[in-house]
C-alpha positions in Angstrom: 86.8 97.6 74.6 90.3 95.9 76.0 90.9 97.2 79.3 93.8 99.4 79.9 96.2 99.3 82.5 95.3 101.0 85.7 98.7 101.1 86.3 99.7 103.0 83.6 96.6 105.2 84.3 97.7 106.1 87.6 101.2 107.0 86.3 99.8 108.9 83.7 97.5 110.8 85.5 100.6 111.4 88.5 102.6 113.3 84.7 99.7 115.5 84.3 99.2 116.7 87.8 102.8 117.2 87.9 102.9 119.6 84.6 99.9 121.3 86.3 102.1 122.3 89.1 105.3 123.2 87.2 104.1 125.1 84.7 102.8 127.8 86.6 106.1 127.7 89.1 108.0 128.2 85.6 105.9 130.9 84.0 104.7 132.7 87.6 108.2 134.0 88.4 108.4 135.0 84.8 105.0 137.1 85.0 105.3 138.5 88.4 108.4 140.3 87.8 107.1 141.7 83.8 103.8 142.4 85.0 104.6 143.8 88.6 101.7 143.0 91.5 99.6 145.4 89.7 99.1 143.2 86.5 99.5 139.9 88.0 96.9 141.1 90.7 94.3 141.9 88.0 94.6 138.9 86.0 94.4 136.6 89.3 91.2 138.2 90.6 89.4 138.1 87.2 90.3 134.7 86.9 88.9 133.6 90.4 85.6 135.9 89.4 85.6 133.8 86.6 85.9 130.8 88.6 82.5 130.9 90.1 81.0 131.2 86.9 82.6 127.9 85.6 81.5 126.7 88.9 77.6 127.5 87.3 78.6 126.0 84.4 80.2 122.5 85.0 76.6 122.4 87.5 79.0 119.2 89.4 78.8 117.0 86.2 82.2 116.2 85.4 82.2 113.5 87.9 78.8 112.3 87.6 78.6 112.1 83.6 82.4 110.3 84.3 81.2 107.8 86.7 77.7 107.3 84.4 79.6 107.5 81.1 82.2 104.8 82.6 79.0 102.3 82.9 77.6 102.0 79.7 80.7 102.3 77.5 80.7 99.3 76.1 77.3 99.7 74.6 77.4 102.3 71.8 73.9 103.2 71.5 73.9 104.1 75.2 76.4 106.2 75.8 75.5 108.2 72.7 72.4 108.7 74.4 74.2 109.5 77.6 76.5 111.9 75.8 73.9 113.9 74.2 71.6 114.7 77.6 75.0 115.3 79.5 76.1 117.8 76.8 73.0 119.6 76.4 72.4 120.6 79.9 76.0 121.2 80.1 75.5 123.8 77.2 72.1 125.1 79.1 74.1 125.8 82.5 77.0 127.1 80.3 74.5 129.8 79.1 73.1 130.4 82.2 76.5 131.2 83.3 77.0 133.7 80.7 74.1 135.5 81.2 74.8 135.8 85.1 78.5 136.9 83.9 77.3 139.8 81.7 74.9 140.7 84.6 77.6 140.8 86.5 80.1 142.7 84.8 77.6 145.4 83.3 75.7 146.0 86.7 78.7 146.0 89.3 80.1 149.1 89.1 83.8 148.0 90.2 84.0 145.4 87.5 83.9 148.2 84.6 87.4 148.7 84.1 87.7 144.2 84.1 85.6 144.2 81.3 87.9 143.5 78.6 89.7 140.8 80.8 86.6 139.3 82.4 85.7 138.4 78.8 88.9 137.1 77.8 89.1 135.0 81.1 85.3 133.9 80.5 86.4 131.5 77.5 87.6 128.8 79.7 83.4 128.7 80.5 82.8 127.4 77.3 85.7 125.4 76.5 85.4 123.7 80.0 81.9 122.9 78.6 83.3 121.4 75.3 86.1 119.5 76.7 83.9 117.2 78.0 86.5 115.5 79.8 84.1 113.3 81.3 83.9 111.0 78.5 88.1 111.3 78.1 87.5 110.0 81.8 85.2 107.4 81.2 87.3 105.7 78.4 90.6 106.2 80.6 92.2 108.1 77.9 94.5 109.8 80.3 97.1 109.7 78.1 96.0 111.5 75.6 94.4 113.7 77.7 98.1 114.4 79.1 99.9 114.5 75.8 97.8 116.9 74.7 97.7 119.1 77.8 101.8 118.9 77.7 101.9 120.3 74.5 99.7 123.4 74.4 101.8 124.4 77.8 104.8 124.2 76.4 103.2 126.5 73.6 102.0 128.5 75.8 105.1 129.0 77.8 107.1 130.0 74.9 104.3 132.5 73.5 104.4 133.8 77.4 108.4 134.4 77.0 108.1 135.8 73.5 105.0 137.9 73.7 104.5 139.3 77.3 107.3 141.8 77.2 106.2 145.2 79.3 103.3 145.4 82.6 100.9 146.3 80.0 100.8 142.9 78.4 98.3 141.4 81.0 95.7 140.9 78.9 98.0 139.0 76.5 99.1 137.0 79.8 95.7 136.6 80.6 94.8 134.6 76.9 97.9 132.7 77.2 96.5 131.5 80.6 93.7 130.6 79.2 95.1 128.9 76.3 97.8 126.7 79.0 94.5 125.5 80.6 91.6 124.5 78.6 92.6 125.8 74.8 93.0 122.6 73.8 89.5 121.8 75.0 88.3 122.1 71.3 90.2 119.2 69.6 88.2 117.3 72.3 85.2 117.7 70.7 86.7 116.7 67.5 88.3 114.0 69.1 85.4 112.8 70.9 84.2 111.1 67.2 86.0 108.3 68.2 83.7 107.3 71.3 80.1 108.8 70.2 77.7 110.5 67.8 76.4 113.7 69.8 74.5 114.3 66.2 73.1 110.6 66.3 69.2 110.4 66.9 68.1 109.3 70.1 65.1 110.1 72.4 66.8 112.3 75.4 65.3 112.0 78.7 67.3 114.9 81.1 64.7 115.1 83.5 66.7 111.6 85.3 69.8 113.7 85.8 68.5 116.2 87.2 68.5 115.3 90.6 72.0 113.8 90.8 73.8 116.6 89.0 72.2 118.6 91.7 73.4 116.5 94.4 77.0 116.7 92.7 76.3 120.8 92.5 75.5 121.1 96.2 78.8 118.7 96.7 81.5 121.5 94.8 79.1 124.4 96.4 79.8 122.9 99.9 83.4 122.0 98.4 84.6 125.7 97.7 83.0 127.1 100.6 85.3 124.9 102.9 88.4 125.7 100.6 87.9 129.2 101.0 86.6 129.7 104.3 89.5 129.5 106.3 91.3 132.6 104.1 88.4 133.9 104.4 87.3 134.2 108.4 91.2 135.1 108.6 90.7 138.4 106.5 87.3 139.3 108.3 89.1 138.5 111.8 92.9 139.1 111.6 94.4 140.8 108.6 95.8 140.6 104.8 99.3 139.3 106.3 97.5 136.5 108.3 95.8 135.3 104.9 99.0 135.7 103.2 101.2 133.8 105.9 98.3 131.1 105.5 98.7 131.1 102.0 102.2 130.5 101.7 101.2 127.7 104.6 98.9 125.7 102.5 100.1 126.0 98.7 102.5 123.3 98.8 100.6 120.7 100.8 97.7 121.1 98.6 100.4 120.8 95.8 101.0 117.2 97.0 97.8 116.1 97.8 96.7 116.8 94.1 99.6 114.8 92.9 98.4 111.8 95.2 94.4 112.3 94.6 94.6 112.7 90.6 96.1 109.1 90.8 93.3 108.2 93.2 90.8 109.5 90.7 91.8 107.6 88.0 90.5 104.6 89.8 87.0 105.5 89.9 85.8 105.2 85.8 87.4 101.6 86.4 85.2 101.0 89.7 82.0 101.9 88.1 82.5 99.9 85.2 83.2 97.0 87.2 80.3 97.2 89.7 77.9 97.8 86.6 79.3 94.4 85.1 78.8 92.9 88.8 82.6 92.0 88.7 82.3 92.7 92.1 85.7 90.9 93.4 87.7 92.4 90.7 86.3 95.8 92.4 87.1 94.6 95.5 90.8 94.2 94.9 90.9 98.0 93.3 89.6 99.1 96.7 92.0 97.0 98.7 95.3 98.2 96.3 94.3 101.6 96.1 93.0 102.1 100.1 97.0 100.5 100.5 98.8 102.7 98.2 96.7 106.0 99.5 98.4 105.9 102.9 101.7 104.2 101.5 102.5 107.3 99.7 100.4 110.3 102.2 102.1 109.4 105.2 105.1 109.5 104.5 104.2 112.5 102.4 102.9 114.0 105.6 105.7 113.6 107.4 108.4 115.2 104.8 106.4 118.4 104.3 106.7 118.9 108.3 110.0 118.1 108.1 110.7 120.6 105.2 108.5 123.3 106.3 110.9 125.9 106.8 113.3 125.5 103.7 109.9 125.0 101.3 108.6 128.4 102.6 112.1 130.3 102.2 112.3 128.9 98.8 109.0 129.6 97.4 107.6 132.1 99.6 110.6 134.5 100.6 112.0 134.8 104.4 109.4 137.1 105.0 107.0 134.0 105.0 108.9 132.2 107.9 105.8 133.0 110.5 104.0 130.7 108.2 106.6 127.7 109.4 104.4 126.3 112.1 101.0 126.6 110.5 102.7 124.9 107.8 103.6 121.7 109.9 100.5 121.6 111.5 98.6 122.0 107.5 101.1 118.6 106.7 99.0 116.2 108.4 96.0 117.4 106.8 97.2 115.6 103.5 96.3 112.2 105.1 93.3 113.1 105.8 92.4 115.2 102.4 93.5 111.5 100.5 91.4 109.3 102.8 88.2 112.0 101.6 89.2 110.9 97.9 90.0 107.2 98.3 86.3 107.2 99.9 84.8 109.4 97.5 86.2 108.2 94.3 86.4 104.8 94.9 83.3 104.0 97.0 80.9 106.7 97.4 80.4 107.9 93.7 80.8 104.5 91.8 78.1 103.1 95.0 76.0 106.1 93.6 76.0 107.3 97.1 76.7 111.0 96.9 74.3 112.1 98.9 76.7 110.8 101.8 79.1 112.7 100.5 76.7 116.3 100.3 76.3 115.8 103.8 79.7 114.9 104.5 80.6 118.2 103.4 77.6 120.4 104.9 78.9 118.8 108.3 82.5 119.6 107.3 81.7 123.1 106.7 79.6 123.8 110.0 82.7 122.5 112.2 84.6 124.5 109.9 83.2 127.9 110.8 82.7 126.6 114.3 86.5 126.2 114.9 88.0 128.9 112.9 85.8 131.4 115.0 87.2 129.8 118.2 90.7 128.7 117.1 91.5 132.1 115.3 89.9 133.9 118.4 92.9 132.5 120.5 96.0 131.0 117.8 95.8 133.5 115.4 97.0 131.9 111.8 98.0 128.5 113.7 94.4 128.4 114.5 93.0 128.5 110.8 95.9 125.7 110.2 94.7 123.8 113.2 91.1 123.8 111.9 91.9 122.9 108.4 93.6 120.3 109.4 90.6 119.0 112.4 88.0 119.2 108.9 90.1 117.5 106.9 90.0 114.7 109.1 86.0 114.7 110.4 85.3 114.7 106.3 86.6 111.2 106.0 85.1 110.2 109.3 81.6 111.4 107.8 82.1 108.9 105.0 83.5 105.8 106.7 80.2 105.1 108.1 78.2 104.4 104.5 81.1 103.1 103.0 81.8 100.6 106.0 80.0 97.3 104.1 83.1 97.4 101.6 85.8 98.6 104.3 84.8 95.9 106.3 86.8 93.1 104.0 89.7 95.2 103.8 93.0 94.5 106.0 94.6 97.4 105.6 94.9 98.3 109.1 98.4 96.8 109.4 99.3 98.4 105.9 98.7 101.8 107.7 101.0 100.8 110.7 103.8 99.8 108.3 103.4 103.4 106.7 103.1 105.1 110.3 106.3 103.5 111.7 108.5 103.9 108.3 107.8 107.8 108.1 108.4 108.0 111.5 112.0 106.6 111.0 111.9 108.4 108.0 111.5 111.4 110.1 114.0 110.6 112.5 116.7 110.0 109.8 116.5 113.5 108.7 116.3 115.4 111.3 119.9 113.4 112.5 121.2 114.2 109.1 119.6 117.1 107.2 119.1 119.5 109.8 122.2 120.8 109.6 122.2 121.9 105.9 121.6 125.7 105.6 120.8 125.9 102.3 116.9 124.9 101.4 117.0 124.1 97.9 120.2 121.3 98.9 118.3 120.4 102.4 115.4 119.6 99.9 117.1 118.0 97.7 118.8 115.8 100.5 116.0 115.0 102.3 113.9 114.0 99.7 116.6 111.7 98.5 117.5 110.2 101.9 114.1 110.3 103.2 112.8 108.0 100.2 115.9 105.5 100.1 114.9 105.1 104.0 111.0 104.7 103.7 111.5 102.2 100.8 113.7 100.1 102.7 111.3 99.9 105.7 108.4 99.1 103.7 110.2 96.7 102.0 111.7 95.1 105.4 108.2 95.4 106.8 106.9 93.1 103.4 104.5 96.0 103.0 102.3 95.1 100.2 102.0 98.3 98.3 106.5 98.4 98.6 106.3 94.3 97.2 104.3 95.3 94.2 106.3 98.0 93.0 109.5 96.2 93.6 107.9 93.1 92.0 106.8 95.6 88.8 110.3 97.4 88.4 111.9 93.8 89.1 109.6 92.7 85.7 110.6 95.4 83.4 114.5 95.4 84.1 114.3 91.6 82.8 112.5 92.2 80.1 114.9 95.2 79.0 117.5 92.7 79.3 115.9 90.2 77.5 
């Protein structure tokens, strides 16, 4: 098949992580104040019951099938083949999934009055399942993936605005949720005619996935425990305002750092498929652009959320929040390392079919991470949890260096890094001369952001920064051929 641009990929994918973060910070605001704490609290806690299940369900294979799928996609027969043993122990988990989930709701006494919206909520199990965005993946159809995404949220916020009217309407809110997420899941599998024949004949042999899908499984186990943890040991140690100062602490950096990792991710399906085709220099220079770019735009990312800490939390969290200001610009740095994790785990680690590295990465990630919340919460209270979230995020990527070292060890990036160290922290130094002063957050955002990226770009640029070159050299190439 012609190869599409990874540059437009990346762009792409950038879109739909952005519409994942602004639709809900249209609708929430919406919801919250129809369906008062009460409704919104019910539909949030179903859905992160639910969450677990899907958990069961997906068994870790998005990735894998992805990074298998991306492989053998030029040969038809194949990935058929591939497509039919992926989906059918995707649909064997799914049901195991469902039958844990009706355990649980008809055995656990407190879950009797969720019924009804544990079962509504429970439909993004199976339509996760029939998605198979894998394959979407695989064939780098992001933008149809996107386009399609955009739509049924815009849908879904005018059905929000038109039908969820009174508190009672959380069940409604709770479909339309669904719908916004993974409703249009089912033209996938319509869709999907265009790639493969899940109904073609072929001799199925699952018993060779078994063991990676596992590994994969173990990997988003580990995964959610360290997510979690931190919220978590703060609850069982502190109280429900520690968790919620935390909260409000780590949204927004984990906003960004999905914004810069989607675009990472995009990168892999093109990695496998190159390695399986032994194009091995042409992988080479994916790894070198996209190791630059990673710490190009999380530096300097870093370094603004610190810098905006305060007004961010005012403006999305309330001034109640502002105890969360320092835990917040101690979580900031943490984005650097959460970005390194994915560079080396989507662009090394899983198209190298070394995941197991990556399993113990995050079993080693999660020990220090109970070890150091116990201590640090014991004496810095929320700052603590931040501290230690920030520490893990940093020994993750350290755990991967060491196997992914033979194809680091060609790269030059080092200097790239540098470049992006000393332009964020002139960045930095800019705004705090300049914005500081501005009272109001939303125009001290707005400011800085502005400012702070006009200054960055004109370091990187002065420094000849390779990642700053090429996308002057790209925007330089499409003003003269709209002039032409």
């Amino acid at each position: 098949m012609a190869e599409k641009s990874l540059k437009k990929n990346a762009v792409i994918s950038l879109i739909k992580a952005g519409m994942n973060i602004l639709f809900p910070i249209i609708s929430f605001p919406y919801a919250s104040r129809i369906l008062l704490p009460e409704g919104t609290g019910r539909v949030n806690f179903a859905n992160s019951v639910i969450e677990y299940f899907i958990m069961i369900a997906v068994l870790g294979i998005n990735l894998y099938a992805a990074r298998e799928a991306a492989r053998v996609r030029d040969d038809k027969a194949k990935l058929n083949k591939l497509s039919q043993e992926i989906l059918l122990i995707n649909l064997i988990s799914t049901a195991i999934a469902y039958i844990a989930l009706l355990c649980t709701i008809f055995f656990i006494p407190k879950l009797t009055d969720y019924r009804i919206l544990l079962l509504i909520c429970s439909t993004k199990v199976l339509f996760t399942t029939l998605g198979m965005e894998w394959l979407y993946n695989a064939e780098e159809e992001y933008g149809y993936v996107t386009v399609r995404q955009t739509v049924f949220q815009i849908i879904s916020l005018a059905a929000l605005f038109t039908l969820v009217k009174t508190k009672d309407d959380y069940l409604i809110y709770a479909g339309i949720g669904v719908f916004s997420n993974v409703g249009s899941n089912i033209f996938n599998l319509v869709y999907s005619r265009k790639f493969i024949n899940v109904f073609a004949k072929s001799r199925l042999e699952l018993k060779k996935h078994i063991k990676p899908v596992m590994t994969f499984f173990g990997i988003s186990i580990a995964g959610k425990i360290n997510s979690a943890l931190d919220s978590v040991m703060l609850g069982l140690l502190l109280n429900d305002a520690s968790v919620g100062f935390y909260a409000a602490a780590i949204k927004i950096s984990r906003l960004v750092k999905e914004m810069i990792t989607s675009a990472i991710a995009s990168f892999m399906p093109r990695s496998s498929y190159y390695l399986e085709q032994n194009r091995l220099e042409e992988y080479k220079a994916i790894v070198t652009k996209v190791c630059n770019a990673t710490y190009f735009f999380s530096i300097p990312a870093a370094c603004g959320l610190m810098f905006l800490s305060e007004p961010l939390i005012v403006l999305f969290s309330g001034d109640a929040y502002l105890p969360a200001v320092p835990s917040m610009k101690v979580i900031s740095f943490s984005i650097v390392g959460m970005c390194s994790t994915s560079f080396l785990n989507q662009l090394i680690i899983t198209p190298l079919r070394k995941e197991r590295y990556s399993l113990i990465a995050q079993i080693i990630s999660a020990f220090s991470n109970i070890t150091l919340n116990v201590f640090l919460i014991a004496r810095m209270e929320v700052l603590g949890a931040a501290l230690a979230t920030t520490i893990v995020e940093f020994i993750l990527p350290l755990a991967l260096f060491f196997p992914s070292l033979t194809y680091l060890k060609s790269l030059d990036n080092l200097f790239g890094i540098l470049q992006a160290l000393c332009g964020s922290i002139l960045m930095y130094l800019v705004l705090h001369a300049s914005c500081l002063a501005i009272t109001n957050p939303l125009l001290q955002i707005f400011a800085s952001v502005l400012l702070g990226s006009l200054v960055y770009a004109a370091c990187e640029i002065l420094f000849r920064n390779r990642t700053a070159l090429y996308i002057v050299q790209m925007l330089t190439k499409k003003l003269q051929r709209k002039r032409s």
